[in-house]
C-alpha positions as CSV (number, residue, x, y, z in Angstrom):
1,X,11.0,-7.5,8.4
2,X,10.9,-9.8,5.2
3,X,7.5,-10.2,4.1
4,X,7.9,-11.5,1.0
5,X,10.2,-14.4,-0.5
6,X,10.7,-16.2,-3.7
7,X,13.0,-18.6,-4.2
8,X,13.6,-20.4,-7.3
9,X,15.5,-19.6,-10.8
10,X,14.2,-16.4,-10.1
11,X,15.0,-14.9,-6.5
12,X,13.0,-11.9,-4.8
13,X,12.7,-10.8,-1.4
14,X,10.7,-7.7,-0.5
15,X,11.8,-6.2,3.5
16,X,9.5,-3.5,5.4
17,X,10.4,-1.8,8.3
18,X,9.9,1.9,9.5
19,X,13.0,4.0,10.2
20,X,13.3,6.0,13.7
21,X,11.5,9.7,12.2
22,X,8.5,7.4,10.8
23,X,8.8,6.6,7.2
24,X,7.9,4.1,6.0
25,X,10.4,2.2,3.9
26,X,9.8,-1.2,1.7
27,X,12.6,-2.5,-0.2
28,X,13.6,-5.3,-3.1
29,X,16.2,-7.4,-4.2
30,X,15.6,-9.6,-7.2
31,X,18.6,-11.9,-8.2
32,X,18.6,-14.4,-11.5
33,X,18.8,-15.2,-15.3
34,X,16.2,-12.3,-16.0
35,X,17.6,-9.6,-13.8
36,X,20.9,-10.2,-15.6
37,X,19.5,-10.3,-18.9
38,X,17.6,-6.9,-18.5
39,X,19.8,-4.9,-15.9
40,X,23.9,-6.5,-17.4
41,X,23.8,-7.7,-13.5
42,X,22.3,-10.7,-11.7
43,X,20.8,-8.7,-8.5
44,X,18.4,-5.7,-9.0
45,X,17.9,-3.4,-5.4
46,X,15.1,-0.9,-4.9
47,X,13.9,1.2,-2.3
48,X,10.0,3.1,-1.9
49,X,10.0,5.3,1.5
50,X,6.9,7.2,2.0
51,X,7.0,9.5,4.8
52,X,5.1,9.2,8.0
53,X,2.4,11.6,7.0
54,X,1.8,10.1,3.9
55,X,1.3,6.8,5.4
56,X,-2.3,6.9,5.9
57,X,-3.6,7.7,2.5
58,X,-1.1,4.7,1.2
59,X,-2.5,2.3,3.3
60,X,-5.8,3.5,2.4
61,X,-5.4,3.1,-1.2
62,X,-3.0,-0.2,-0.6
63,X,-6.3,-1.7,1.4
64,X,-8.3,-0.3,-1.8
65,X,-6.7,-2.3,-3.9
66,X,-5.8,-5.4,-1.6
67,X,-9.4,-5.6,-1.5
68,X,-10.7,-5.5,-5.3
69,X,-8.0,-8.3,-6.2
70,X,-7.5,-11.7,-6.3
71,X,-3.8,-11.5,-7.7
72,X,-0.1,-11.0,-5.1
73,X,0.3,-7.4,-4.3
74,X,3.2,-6.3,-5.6
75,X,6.3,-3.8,-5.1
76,X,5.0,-2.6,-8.3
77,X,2.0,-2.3,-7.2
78,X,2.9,-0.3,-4.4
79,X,5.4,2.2,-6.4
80,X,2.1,2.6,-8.8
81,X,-0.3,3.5,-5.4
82,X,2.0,6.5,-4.7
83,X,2.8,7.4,-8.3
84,X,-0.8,8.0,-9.4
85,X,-2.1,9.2,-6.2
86,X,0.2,11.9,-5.9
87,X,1.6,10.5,-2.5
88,X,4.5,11.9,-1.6
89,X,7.8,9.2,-1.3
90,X,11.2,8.3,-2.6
91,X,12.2,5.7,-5.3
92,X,15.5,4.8,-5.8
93,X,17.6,1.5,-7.4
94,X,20.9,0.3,-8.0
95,X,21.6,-2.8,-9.6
């Protein structure tokens, strides 16, 4: 499910969906002059999955957070809540 789109000079598009054993997986793609400029490639893919029993505490600390803000939530954002919690998940990219 797409849950997030951006379309302009500047192209992202963020997809959620859980996969069959429960994990919980929430993917990018960001396409444009920037991506190209950083990465040597217009279209930048990455991929967070955080298991099933791992969900709870993200969503917890994702609703902490959704809370105590006024700005987007972010993929960033996201990848940070599991980094500095300790919550255990998968990052990977390709661009």
């Amino acid at each position: 499910m797409e849950i997030f789109r951006d379309e302009g000079i500047e192209f992202t598009s963020i997809r959620t969906n859980f996969e069959s054993d429960g994990t919980l997986s929430i993917s990018g793609q960001d396409m444009g002059p920037m991506v190209e400029e950083f990465w040597g490639d217009d279209d930048y893919e990455y991929f967070l999955s955080i298991p099933k029993k791992s969900i709870e505490i993200f969503v917890l600390h994702l609703m902490k957070l959704a809370f105590n803000t006024e700005k987007k939530i972010t993929f960033g954002d996201c990848k940070e809540i599991v980094e500095v919690n300790k919550i255990e998940h998968a990052f990977n990219w390709w661009s």
